[in-house]
C-alpha positions as CSV (number, residue, x, y, z in Angstrom):
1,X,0.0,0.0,0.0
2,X,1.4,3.0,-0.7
3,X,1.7,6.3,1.5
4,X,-0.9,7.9,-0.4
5,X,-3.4,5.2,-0.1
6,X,-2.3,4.9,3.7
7,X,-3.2,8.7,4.3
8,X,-6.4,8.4,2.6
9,X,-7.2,5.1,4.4
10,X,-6.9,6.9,7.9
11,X,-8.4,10.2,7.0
12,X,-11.1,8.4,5.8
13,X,-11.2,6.6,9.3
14,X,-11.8,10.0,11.2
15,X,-14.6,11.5,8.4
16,X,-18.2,10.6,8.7
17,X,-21.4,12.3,7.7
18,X,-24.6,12.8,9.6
19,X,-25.4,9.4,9.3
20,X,-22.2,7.2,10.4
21,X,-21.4,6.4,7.1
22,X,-18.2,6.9,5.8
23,X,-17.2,9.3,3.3
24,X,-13.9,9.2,0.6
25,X,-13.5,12.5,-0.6
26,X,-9.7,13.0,-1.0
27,X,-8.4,12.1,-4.4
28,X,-4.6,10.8,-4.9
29,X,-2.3,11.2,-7.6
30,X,-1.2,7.1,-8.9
31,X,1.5,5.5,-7.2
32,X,5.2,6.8,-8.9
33,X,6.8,3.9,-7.9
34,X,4.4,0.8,-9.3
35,X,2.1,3.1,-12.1
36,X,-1.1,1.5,-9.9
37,X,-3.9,3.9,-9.9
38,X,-5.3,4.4,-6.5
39,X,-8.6,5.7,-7.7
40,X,-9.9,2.0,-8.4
41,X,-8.9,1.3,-4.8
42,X,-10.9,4.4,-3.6
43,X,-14.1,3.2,-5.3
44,X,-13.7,-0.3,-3.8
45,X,-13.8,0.8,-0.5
46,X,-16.6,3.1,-1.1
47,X,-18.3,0.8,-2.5
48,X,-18.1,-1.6,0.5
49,X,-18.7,1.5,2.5
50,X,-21.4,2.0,1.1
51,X,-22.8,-1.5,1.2
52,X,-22.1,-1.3,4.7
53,X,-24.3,2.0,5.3
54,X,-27.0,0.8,3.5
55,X,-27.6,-2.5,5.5
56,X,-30.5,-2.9,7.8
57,X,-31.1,-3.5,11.6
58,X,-31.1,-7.1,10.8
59,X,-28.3,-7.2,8.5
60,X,-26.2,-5.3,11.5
61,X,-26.8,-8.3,13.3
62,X,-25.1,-10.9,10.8
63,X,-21.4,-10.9,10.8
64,X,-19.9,-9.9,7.0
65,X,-18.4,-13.2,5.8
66,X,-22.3,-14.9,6.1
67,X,-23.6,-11.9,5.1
68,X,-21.6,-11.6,1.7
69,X,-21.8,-15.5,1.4
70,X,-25.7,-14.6,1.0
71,X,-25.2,-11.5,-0.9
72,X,-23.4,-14.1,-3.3
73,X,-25.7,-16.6,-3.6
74,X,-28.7,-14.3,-4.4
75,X,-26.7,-12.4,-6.8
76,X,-26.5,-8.9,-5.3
77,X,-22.9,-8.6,-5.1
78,X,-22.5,-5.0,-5.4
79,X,-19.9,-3.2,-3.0
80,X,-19.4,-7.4,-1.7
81,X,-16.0,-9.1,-2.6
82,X,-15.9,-11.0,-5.0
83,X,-13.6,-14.0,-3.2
84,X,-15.4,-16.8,-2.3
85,X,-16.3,-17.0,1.0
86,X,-16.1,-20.8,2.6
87,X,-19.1,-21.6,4.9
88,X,-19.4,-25.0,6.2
89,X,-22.9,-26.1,4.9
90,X,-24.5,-29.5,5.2
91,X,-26.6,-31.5,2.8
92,X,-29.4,-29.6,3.6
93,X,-27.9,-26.0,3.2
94,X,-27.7,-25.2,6.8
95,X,-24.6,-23.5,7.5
96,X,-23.0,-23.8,11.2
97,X,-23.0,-19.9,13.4
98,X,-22.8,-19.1,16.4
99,X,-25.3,-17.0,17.6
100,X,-25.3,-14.3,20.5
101,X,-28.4,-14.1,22.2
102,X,-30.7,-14.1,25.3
103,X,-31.4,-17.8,25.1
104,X,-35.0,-18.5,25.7
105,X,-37.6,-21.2,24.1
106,X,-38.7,-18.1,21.9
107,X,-35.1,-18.2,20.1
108,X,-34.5,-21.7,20.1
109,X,-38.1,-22.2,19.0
110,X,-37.6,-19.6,16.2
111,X,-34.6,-20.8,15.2
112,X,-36.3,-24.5,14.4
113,X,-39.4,-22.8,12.7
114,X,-36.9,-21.5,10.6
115,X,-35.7,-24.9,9.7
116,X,-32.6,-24.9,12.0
117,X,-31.2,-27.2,14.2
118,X,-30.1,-26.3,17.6
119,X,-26.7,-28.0,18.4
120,X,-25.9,-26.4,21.8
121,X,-27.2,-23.4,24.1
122,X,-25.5,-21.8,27.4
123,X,-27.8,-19.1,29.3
124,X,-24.5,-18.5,31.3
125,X,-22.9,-17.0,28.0
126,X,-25.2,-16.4,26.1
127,X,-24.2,-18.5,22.9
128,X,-26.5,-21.0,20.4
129,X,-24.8,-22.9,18.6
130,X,-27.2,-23.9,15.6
131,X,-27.3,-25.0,12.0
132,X,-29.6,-22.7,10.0
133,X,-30.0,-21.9,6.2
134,X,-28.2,-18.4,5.3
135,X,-31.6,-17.5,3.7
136,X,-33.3,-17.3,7.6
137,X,-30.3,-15.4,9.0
138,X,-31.8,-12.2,8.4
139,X,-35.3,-13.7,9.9
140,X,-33.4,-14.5,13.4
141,X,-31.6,-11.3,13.5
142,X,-35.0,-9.3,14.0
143,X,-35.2,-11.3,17.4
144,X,-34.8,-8.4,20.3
145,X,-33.4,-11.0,22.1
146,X,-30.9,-12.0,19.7
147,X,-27.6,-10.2,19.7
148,X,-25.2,-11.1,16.6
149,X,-24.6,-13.9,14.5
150,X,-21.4,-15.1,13.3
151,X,-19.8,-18.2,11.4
152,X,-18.8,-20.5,14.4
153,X,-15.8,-20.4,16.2
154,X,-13.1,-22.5,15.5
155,X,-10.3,-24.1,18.0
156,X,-6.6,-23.2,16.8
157,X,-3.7,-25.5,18.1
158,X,0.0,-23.8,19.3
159,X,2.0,-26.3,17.7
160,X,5.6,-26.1,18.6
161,X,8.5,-28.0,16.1
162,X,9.8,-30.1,18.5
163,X,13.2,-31.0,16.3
164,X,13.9,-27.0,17.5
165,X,13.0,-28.1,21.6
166,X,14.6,-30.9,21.3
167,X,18.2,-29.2,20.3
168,X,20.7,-28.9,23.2
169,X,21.6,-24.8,23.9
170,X,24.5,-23.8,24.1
171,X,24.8,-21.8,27.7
């Protein structure tokens, strides 16, 4: 990234208009170094800015990877990346989140009207852990009691080449 790109990334950080949303409004010469224009760059990330502005209540709910997943499968893939996004989905087209809520039959029980399947639930923490299409995200996410929902969480292992540990240091 280069330095003018960088200033106009954080400038744009610190500007917003009535409404929250961001706003680019700096222009930048292209980069001497690499001949890349940065104006393609700019309209990218107002594009996603955009995108982002123009969700609803709901959609604030859903995290962004299973929200552009669904952008992408119903074809609306304005201001979305175009990467695909992995979601782990089963035969059915249920795909695995975690969601944030205050758990209650009235979620649980929504979340299986919806065709889900409720894997786990903890009041303590207030976590479900449920497969449910990406088409009845949105649905969920007008709960009250429901909080955010977000691809699952996934265990990551420390591993440590023991050939290195093994070695004798010198003192």
């Amino acid at each position: 990234m280069n330095l003018c790109t960088r200033i106009l990334v954080l400038s744009s950080l610190s500007i917003a208009n009535a409404n929250g949303a961001m706003v680019l409004s700096a222009s930048c010469p292209s980069d001497i170094s690499n001949g890349v224009k940065v104006s393609s760059g700019v309209s990218k990330m107002q594009a996603v800015f955009d995108e982002k502005a123009s969700r609803t209540a709901a959609q604030k709910k859903i995290d962004s990877q299973l929200l552009y997943a669904l952008k992408q499968k119903r074809g609306e893939t304005r201001g979305v990346p175009t990467e695909r996004i992995i979601i782990d989905v089963d035969q059915k087209g249920r795909a695995l989140v975690d969601i944030t809520a205050k758990v209650s039959p009235q979620v649980t029980s929504q979340i299986r009207k919806l065709g889900g399947i409720v894997i786990s639930e903890d009041q303590r923490y207030h976590t479900i852990r449920a497969r449910l299409a990406l088409e009845k995200l949105e649905a969920l996410a007008t709960l009250k009691d429901v909080s955010f929902i977000a691809p699952p969480a996934q265990a990551m292992n420390n591993r440590v080449n023991n050939r290195i540990n093994n070695r004798i240091r010198p003192n």
